[in-house]
N, C-alpha and C positions, 0 to 999 in steps of 0.2 A: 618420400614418405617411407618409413619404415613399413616391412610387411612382420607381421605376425599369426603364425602357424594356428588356426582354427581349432579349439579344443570340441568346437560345435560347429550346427551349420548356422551360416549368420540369418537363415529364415527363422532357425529354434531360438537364436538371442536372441531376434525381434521381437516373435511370437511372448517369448518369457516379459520381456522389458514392457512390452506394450499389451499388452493384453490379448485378446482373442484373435481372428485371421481378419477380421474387419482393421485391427489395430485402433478401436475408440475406446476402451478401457486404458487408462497407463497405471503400471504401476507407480507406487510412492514414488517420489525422490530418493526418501532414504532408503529403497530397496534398492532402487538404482546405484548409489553408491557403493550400498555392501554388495551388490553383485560385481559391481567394475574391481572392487578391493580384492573380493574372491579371484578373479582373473589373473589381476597382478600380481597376485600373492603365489597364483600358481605359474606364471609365467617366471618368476624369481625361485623356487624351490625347482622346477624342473630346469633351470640354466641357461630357457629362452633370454631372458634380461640378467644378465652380467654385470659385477661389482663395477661401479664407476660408469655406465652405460645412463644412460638419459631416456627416463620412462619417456617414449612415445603419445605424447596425451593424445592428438589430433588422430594416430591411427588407431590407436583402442577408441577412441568414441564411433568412428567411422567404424570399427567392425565392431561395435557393441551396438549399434542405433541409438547411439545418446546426446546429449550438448555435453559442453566441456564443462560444464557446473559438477554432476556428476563423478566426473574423473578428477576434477581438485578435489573434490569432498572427501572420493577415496585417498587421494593422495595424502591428506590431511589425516586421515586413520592410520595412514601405514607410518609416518613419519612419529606419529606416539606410539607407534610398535616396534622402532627401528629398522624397517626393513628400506626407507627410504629416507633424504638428504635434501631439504629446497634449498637453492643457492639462488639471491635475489639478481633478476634480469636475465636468467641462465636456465634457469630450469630446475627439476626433479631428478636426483639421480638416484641410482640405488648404492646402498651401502652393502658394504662385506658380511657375507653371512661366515661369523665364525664359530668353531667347535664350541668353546663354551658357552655360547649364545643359546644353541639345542640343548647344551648339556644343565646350562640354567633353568630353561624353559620346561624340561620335566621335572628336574627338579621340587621346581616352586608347585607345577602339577601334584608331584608327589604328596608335598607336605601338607598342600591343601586337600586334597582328597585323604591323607591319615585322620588332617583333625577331623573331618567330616565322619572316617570308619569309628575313631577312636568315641565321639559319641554315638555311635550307630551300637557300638554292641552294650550300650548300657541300654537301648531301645528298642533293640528286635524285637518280636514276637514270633512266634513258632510260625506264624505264614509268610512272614515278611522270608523265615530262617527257610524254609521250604521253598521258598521262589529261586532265593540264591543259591541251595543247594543241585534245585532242576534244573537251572541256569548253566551251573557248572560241568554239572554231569554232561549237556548238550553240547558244551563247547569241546570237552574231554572226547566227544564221540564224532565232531566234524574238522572235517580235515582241508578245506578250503577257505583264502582269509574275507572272502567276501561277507559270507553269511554269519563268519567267524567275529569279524567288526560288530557285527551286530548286538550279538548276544553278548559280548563284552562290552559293549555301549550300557545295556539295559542294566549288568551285572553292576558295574558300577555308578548307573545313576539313578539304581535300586538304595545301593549304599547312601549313597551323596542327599537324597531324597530324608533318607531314615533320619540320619545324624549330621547334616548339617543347614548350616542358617541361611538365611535369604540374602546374605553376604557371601559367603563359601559360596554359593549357589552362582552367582551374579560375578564374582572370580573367574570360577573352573570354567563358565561357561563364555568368557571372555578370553581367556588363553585358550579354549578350546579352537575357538574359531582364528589364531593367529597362526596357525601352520594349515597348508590345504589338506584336503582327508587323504588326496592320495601319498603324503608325505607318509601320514600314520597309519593309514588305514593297510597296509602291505610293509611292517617293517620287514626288515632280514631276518631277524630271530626266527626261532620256531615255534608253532603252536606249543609242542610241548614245554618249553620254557614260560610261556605266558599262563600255560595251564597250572603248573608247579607254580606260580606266583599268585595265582588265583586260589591254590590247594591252601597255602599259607594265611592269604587271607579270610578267608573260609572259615579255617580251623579256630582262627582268633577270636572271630566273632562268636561262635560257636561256644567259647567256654567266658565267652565275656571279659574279654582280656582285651583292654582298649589300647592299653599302650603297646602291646604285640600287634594289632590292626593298622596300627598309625606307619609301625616301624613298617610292615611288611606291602604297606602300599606305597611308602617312599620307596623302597627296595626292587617292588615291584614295577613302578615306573623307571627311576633311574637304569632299571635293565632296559625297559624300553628303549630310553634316549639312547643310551648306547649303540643300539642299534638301529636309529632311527642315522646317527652320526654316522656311523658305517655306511650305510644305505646314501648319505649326500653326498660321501666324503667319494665313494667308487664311481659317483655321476658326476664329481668338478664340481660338483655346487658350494662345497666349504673352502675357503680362503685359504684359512692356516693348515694347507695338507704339506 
């Protein structure tokens, strides 16, 4: 059986999976899938599970407390995200994570979150414009990316909220959840690069310049990826290095 390196303890997977310390609550199924997808996902981004490698189903259920129903379910999410490959009577393997793969992936972020800014600034309101200005100023003043994640979370699903649709919405928050947070949540760059991108989109909304918002959150992500690319490429996680 393969072993796999504990992101938790396997009483806090239990506890999470199953409910309270009795364990007579379960959660859903389908939590139970996106929690096992979450795992793999970070098991594949941190370089535990290697290109061409044979996802482990029988050990992750065993250290997650779950049936194998579960862990196909997930499997079956990751395989329309391309991060995984079934080969019939063989198994689950993972496929190559390559640079352009990240580099597409914010991308498509990007452009969805412009159209989202690009009607936000025909939208604001001077409190909506007020929130994102405090917003900015907060992140301009902390210098760790913990708390830093944060307020950039709100900044932009301040934005994504104002001006876009229950489509946009149901996108971004689909790609969101296809890379683990710690991939994004700690790129390379610097605050102040991410601040100067936020200065930019800021500004656009500001004078109600939709198509300057759209450009400068494409811009502003694709800076992301870049660095998000660096940050996999120096851990072996990217193929084509």
């Amino acid at each position: 059986m393969t072993n796999i390196p504990q992101l938790e303890s396997p009483a806090a997977s239990s506890q999470q999976l199953h409910g309270g310390r009795g364990g007579e609550v379960k959660a859903p199924r389908r939590t139970m899938s996106h929690h096992v997808a979450d795992r793999i996902r970070a098991l594949i981004f941190d370089g535990t599970l290697r290109s061409g490698q044979r996802v482990p189903q029988d050990a992750l259920a065993e250290e997650l407390g779950v049936s194998r129903l579960p862990v196909r379910e997930a499997l079956i999410t990751l395989e329309t995200e391309g991060l995984v490959s079934s080969e019939p009577h063989r198994g689950t393997f993972v496929v190559p994570i390559l640079q352009e793969d990240i580099e597409d992936h914010y991308r498509m972020y990007g452009m969805i979150q412009g159209l989202a800014a690009n009607r936000a600034a025909r939208r604001l309101n001077e409190v909506t414009l007020a929130r994102l200005r405090a917003l900015h100023e907060q992140m301009c003043g902390t210098e760790t990316w913990g708390p830093y994640h944060d307020l950039d979370w709100e900044f932009h699903a301040l934005v994504t909220q104002t001006g876009g649709s229950r489509r946009l919405t149901s996108v971004l928050r689909q790609l969101g959840h296809n890379l683990p947070r710690a991939v994004y949540e700690n790129p390379s760059g610097s605050i102040e690069d991410s601040n100067a991108g936020h200065a930019l989109i800021l500004a656009a909304l500001e004078r109600g310049d939709g198509a300057g918002a759209d450009r400068a959150c494409v811009d502003h992500t694709v800076a992301e990826g870049r660095h998000v690319v660096d940050k996999l490429r120096r851990a072996n996680v990217l193929e084509d290095v």
